[in-house]
N, CA, C and O of each residue as an XYZ file, in Angstrom:
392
protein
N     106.994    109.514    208.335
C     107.010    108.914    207.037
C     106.518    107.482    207.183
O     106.663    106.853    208.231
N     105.958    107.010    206.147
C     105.327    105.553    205.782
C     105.776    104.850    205.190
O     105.353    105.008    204.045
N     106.940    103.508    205.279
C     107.337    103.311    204.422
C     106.717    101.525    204.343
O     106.225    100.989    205.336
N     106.879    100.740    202.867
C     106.720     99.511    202.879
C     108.142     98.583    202.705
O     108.801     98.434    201.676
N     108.404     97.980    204.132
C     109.628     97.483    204.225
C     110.150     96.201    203.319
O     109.460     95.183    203.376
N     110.861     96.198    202.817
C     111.422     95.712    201.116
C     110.642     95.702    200.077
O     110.769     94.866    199.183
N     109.839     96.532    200.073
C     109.414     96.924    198.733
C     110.465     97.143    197.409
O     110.286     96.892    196.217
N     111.578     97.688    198.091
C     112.891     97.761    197.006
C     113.057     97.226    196.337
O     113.087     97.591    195.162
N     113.341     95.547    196.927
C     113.794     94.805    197.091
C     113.413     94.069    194.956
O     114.268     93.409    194.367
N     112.227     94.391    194.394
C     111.319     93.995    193.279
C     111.331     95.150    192.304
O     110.497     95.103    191.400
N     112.326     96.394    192.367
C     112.764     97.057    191.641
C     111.598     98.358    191.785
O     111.007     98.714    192.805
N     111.473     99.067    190.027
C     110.582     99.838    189.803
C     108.932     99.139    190.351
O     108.687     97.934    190.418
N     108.128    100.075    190.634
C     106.501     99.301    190.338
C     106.049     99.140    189.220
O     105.479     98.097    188.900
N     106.270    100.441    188.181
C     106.094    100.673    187.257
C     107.342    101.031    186.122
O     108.305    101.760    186.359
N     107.089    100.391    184.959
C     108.313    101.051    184.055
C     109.096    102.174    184.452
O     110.302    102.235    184.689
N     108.172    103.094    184.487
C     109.137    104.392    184.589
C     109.056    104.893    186.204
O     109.189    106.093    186.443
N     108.914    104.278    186.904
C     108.763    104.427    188.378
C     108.056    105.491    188.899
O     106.987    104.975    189.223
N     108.001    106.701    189.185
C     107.398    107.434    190.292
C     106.000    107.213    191.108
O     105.847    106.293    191.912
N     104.968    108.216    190.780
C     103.824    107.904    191.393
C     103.186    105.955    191.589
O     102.922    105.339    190.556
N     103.077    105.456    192.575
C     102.717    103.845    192.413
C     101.325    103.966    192.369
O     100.897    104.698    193.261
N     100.171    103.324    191.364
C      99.295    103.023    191.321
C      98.150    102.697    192.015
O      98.448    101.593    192.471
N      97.102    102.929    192.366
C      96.343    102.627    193.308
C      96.088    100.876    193.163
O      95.648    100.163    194.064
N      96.444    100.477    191.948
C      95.840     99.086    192.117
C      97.172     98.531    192.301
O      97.035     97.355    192.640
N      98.037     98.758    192.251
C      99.455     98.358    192.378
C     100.040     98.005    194.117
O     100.620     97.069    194.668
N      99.419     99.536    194.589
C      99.015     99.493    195.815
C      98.505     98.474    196.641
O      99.151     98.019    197.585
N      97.105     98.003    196.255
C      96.087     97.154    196.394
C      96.347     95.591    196.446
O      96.101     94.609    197.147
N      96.834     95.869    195.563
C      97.414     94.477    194.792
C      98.815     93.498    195.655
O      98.764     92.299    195.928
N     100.023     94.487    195.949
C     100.504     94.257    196.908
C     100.561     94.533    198.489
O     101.512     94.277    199.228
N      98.982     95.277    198.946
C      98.767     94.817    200.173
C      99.658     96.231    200.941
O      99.622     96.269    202.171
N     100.156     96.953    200.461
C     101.063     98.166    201.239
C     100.493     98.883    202.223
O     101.061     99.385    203.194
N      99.291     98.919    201.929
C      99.114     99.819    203.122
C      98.988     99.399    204.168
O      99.038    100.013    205.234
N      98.691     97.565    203.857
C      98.676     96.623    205.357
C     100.015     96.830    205.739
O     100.278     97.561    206.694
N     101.156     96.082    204.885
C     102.949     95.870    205.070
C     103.309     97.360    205.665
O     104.224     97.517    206.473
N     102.557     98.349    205.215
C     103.513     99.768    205.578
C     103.643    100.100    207.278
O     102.787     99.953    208.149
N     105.041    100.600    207.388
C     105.165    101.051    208.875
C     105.875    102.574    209.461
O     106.818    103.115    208.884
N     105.515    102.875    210.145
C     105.389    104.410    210.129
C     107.028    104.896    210.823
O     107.262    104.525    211.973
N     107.537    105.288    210.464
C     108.742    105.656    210.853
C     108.954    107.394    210.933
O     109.184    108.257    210.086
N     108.728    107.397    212.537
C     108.350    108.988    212.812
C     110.009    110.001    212.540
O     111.181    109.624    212.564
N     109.509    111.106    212.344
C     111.291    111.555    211.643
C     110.700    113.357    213.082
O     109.596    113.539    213.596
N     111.724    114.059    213.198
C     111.186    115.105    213.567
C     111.783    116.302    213.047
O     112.824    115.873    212.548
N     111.759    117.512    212.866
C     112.537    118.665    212.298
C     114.450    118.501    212.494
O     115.048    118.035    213.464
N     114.835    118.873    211.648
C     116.180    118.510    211.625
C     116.812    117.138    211.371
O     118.000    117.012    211.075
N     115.901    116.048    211.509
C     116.701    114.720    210.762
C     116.545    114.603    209.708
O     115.505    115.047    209.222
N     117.527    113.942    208.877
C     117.221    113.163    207.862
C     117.094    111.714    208.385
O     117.468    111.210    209.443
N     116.208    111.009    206.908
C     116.122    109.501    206.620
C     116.990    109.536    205.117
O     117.073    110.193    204.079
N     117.509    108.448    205.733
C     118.382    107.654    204.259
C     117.860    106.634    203.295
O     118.458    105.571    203.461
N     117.132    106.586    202.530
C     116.305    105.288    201.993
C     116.473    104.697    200.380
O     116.717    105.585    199.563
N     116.385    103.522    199.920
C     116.825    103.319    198.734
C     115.364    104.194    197.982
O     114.200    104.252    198.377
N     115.936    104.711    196.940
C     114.826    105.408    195.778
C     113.996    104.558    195.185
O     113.261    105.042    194.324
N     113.892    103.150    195.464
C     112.693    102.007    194.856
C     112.465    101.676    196.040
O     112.493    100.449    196.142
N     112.146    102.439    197.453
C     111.959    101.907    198.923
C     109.891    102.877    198.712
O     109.746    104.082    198.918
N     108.572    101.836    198.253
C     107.616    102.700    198.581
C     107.642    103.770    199.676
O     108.015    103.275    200.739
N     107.460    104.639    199.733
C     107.003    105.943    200.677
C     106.442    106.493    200.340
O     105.934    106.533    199.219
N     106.293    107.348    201.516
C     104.946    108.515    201.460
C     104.811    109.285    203.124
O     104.881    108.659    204.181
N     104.624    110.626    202.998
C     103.983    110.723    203.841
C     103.076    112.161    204.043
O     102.749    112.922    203.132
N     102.842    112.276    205.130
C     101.184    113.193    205.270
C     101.488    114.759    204.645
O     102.388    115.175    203.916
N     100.461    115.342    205.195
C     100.724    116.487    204.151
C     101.579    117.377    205.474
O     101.519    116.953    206.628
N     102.196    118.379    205.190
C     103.183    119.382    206.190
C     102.133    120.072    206.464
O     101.361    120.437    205.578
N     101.929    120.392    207.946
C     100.909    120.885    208.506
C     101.248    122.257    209.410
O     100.412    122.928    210.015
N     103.087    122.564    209.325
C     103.460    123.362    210.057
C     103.701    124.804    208.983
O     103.110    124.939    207.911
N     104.317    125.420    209.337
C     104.839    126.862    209.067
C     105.852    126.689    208.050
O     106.091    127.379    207.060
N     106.667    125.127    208.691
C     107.819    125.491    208.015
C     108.053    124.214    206.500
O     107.580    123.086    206.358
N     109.087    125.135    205.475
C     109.272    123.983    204.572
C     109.164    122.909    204.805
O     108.851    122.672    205.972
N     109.354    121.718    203.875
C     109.558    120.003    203.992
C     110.558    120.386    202.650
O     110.328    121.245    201.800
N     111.587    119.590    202.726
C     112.776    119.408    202.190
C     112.958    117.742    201.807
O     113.083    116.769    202.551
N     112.912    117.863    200.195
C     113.467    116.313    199.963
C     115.108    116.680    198.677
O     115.612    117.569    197.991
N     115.268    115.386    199.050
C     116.955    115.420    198.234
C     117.139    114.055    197.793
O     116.993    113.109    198.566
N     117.525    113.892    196.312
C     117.379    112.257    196.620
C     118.812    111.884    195.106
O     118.976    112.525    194.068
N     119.406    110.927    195.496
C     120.894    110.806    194.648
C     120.432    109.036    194.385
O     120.087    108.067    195.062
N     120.756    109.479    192.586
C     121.055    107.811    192.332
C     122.004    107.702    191.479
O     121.963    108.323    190.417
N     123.164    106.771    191.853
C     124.148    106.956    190.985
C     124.046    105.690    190.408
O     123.658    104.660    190.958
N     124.437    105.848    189.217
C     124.530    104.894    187.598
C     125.435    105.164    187.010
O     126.112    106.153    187.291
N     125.714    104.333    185.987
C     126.530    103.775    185.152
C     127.057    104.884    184.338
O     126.219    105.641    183.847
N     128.304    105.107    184.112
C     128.434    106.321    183.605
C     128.130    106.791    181.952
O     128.206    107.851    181.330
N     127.630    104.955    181.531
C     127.301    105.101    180.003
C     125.713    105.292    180.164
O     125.204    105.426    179.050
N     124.780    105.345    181.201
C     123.362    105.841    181.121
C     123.161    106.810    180.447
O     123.862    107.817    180.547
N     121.990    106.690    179.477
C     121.563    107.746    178.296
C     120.023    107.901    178.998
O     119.471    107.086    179.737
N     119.572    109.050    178.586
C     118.277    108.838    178.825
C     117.712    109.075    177.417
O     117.995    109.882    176.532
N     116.544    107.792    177.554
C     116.250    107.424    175.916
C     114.388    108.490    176.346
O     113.507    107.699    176.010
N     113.817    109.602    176.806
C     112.517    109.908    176.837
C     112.564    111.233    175.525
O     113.365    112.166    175.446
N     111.507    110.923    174.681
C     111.095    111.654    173.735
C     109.715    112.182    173.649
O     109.060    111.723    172.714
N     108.994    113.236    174.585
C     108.217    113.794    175.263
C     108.675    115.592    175.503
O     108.172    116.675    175.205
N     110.105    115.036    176.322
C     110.764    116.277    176.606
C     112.113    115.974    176.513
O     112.590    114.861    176.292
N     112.715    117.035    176.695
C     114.382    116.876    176.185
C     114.937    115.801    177.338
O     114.603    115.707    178.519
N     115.912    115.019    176.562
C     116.340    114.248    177.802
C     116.957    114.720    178.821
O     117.763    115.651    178.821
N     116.587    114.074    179.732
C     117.663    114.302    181.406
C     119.287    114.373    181.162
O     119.927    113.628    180.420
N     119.737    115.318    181.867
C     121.170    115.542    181.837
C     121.607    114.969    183.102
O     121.222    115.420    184.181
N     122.666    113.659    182.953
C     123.140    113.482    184.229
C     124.285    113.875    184.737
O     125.116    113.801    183.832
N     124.745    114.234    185.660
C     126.080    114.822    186.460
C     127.164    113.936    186.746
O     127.111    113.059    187.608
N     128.295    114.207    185.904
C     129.399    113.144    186.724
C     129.408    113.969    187.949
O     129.155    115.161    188.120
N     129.761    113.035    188.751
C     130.071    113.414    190.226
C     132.168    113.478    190.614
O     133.154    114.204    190.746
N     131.543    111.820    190.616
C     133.122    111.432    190.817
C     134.268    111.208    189.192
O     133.873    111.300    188.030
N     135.129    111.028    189.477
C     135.662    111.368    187.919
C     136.035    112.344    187.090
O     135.451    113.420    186.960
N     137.376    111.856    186.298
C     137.204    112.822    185.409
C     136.296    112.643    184.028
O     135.209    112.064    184.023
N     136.949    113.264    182.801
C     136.209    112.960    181.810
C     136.489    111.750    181.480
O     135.493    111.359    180.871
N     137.338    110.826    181.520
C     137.699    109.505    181.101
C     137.032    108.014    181.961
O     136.958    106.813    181.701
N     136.544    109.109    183.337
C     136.598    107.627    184.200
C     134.814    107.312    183.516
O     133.883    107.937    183.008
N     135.229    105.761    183.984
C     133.971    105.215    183.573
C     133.468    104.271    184.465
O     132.392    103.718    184.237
C-alpha cells in the first residue's frame, strides 16, 4: 500500500471525500510525499479514513479484502438527495445513549 503521511491531518480533499482528484493530487505533491508500506497476506493495516491511499491492482488468485469503521456523533443525519440516505448503525449504546 501507498500511503501520503499526514495527509489526514487537513481533513476531506474534497467535500464529499472519496476518489482524490488528479489535480488535487498534483497540487499537493503526493505522489512525491507518498511512501510505500508493504503489507503481506494475512495482515491488516489500521489507518485513519482521511489518511490518502492507494494501492496496485491484486495480481494473485486470491481476494483483497477492505473494511473500514467511522464512528460519529450519534445525532449524524445524512443530508444526500440523489439516493436514499445512508443508514447509520448504533454500535455501542442503547436507544437513549448519545
Amino acid at each position: 500500500m501507498r500511503l501520503v503521511p499526514g495527509s489526514h491531518a487537513a481533513g476531506l480533499a474534497t467535500p464529499l471525500g472519496g476518489l482524490i482528484p488528479g489535480e488535487v493530487v498534483a497540487a499537493e505533491r503526493a505522489n512525491e510525499r507518498a511512501i510505500l508500506v508493504p503489507a503481506v497476506s494475512g495482515e491488516v493495516l489500521l489507518i485513519h479514513n482521511h489518511l490518502w491511499h492507494c494501492s496496485g491492482v491484486n495480481r494473485t488468485p486470491a481476494p483483497r479484502r477492505a473494511f473500514t469503521v467511522c464512528y460519529l456523533n450519534a445525532a449524524t443525519r445524512c443530508l444526500r438527495r440523489k439516493r436514499a440516505p445512508r443508514e447509520f448503525v448504533r454500535v455501542f449504546g442503547g436507544a437513549n445513549a448519545g
